[in-house]
C-alpha positions in Angstrom: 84.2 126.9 117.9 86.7 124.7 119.3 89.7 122.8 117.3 92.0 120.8 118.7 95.4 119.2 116.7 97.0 116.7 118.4 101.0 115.3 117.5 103.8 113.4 119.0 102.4 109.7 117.8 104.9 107.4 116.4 106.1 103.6 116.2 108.1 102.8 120.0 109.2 98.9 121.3 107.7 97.5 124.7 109.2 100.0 127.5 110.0 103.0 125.3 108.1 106.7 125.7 106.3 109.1 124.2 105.0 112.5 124.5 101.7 113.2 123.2 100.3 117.1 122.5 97.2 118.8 122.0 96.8 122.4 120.6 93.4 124.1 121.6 92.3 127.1 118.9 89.5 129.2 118.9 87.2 129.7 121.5 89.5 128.2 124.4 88.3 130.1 127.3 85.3 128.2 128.1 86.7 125.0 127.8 86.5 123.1 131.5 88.2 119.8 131.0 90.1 118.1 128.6 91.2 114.4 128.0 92.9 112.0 126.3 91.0 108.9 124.6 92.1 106.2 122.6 90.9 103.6 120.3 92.5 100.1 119.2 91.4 97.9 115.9 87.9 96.4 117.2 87.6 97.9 120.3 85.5 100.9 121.5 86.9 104.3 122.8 88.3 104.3 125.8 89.1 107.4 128.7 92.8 107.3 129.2 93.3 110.8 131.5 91.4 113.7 131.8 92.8 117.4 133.1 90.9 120.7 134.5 91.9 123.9 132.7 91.6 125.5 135.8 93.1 123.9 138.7 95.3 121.2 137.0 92.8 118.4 138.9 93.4 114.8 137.2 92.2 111.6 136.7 93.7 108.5 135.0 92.5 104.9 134.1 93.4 102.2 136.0 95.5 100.9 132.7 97.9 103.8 132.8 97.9 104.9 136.4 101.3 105.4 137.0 103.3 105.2 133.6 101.0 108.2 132.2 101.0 112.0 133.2 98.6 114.8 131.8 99.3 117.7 131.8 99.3 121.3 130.5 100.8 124.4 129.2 97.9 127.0 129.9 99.8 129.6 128.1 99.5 127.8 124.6 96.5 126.4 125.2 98.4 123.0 125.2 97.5 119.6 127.3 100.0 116.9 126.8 100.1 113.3 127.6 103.9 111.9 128.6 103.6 107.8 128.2 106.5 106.2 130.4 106.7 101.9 130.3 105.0 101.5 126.8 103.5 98.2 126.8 101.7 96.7 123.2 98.5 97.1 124.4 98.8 100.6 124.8 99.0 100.6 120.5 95.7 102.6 119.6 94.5 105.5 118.2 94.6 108.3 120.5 92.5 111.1 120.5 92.2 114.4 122.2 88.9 115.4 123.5 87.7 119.1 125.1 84.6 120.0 127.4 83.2 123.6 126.4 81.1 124.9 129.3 80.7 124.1 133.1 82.5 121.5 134.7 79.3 119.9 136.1 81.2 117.2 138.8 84.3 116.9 141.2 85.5 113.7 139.5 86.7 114.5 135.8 85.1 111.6 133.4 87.2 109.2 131.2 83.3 108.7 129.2 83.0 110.0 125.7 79.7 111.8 126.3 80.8 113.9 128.3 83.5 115.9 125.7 82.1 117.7 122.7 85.3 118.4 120.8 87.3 115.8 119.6 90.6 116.2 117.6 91.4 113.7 114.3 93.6 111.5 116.4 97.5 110.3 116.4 98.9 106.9 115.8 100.8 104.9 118.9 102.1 101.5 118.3 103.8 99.6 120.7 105.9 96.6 119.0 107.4 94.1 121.8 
């Protein structure tokens, strides 16, 4: 019902930036929230921001508060994710995530569960 293709991943040193994006197709209009995640070698997903379709209401993790914006481009059914002050641990796997149906609480969540379509993922690495 939902697919979503994300881009923009690449190799960057210690302090560099990168902008992420994340195309929504099919049946877009009843997604509520959507968010980025990412994954590193031996370590479980983890909520990096989150974005209300409607409304443009955030949420970051502590990690990246500061050095990464989400946002979105409702007209292309876009969300992107600008990462400012790279540092190495930010080198993951990172994943785009959608929530079809009702937005359920004030606070957008950074928790897996809570999404139920994921894109394939992009490639970050960080080298210092």
């Amino acid at each position: 019902q939902v697919q979503l293709v994300e881009s923009g991943g690449g190799s960057v040193q210690a302090g560099g930036s990168l902008r992420l994006s994340c195309g929504a197709f099919g049946y877009t209009y009843s997604i509520s929230y959507m968010g980025w995640f990412r994954q590193a070698p031996g370590k479980e997903r983890e909520g990096v921001a989150a974005i209300a379709t409607v409304g443009g209401t955030t949420n970051y993790a502590d990690s990246v508060k500061g050095r990464f914006t989400i946002s979105q481009d409702s007209a292309k059914n876009t969300v992107y994710l600008q990462m400012n002050s790279l540092k190495p641990e930010d080198t993951a796997m990172y994943y785009c995530a959608a929530h079809y149906g009702a937005r359920l609480a004030p606070l957008l969540p950074l928790t897996e569960y809570r999404y139920n379509y994921w894109g394939q993922g992009t490639q970050v690495t960080v080298s210092s």
